[in-house]
C-alpha positions, 0 to 999 in steps of 0.5 A: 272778775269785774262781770262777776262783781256786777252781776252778783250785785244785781243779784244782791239789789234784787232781793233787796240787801241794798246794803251789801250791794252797794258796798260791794260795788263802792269797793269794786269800783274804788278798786278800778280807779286805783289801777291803769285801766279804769275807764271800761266798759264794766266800770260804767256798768258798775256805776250805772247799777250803783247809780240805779241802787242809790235812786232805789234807796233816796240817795238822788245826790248820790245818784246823779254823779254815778249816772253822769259818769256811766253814760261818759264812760259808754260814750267815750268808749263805744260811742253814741249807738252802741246799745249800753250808752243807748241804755245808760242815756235812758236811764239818767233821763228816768232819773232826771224826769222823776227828779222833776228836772223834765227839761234837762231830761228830754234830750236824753231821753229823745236820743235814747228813744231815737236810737232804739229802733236801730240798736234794739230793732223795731219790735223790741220791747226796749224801743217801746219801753224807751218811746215810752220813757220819751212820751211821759218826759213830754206829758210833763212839759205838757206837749200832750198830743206829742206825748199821747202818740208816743205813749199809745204806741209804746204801750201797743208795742210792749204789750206785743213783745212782753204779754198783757200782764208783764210789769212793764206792759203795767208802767206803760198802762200807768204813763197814759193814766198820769198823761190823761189824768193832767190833761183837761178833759180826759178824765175818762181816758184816765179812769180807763187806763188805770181800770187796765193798770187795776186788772194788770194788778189783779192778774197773776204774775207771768212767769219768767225773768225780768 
């Protein structure tokens, strides 16, 4: 089945075999839009996780079509809340904003950031991780107070949902970090958020799923 192809490639890009993946999910998808059906919500989920394999791999111009396609079809067919086009949203707008396309990116990833907190609820390590995702946007455009607030309390909330040394605790260490070290004069909340990157690195792995 379709769930079974997308979980199976998930599987295949966690361990790296990038190649079988994609073809797997090249072939899945080519499948679904020969057939009367094509436009559900597993064939967007397809596109998404081709979307994030081919940006793992330095594919952006490969990337950015599926990603476009994913959030169209999540739109279309469950509409603008619904948690996987609330997901698909925050995903193109990483995409965007590590594509150096910042402006392009905030609208999505505002939107992905505002709907949060009613799709996943308040403490959900998602609406800190998606507040977070919308905070270093702003760095970059350098709104930086805007950006301090959001990535302070996205960093205070994942910590609180996932533990001190979870990976994504780490990435939100790692945006105040950035967010400092372009800011004038504070260099020093720089250096003390990448000593809390350092120990997250240093400390063991806890155990669990993503």
């Amino acid at each position: 089945t379709l769930l079974t192809c997308n979980n199976y490639a998930s599987l295949l890009m966690s361990l790296d075999r990038h190649d079988e993946a994609e073809a797997l999910l090249v072939d899945s998808i080519a499948r679904v839009d020969a057939s009367p059906n094509k436009r559900g919500g597993n064939l967007a989920t397809m596109l998404d996780n081709l979307a994030m394999l081919y940006e793992d791999i330095g594919r952006p111009e490969d990337a950015e079509p599926c990603y476009r396609r994913a959030l169209g079809i999540f739109e279309e067919i469950y509409g603008p809340d619904h948690p996987d086009t609330v997901i698909a949203k925050h995903n193109f707008g990483g995409y965007l904003r590590t594509q150096g396309r910042a402006e392009d990116a905030l609208p999505l990833l505002e939107a992905a950031a505002g709907a949060a907190p009613a799709t996943f609820g308040e403490s959900s390590w998602l609406t800190a991780h998606f507040r977070g995702g919308h905070g270093a946007c702003l760095g970059l455009l350098g709104r930086y107070e805007e950006a301090e607030a959001l990535l302070l309390q996205s960093e205070a909330g994942v910590r609180a949902a996932l533990g001190d040394t979870d990976r994504r605790t780490r990435t939100a260490c790692d945006r105040l970090a950035r967010l400092y070290g372009s800011w004038n004069g504070r260099e020093e909340a720089a250096a003390a958020w990448r000593a809390k990157v350092a120990e997250i690195d240093g400390a063991p792995s806890p155990t669990g799923g993503k």
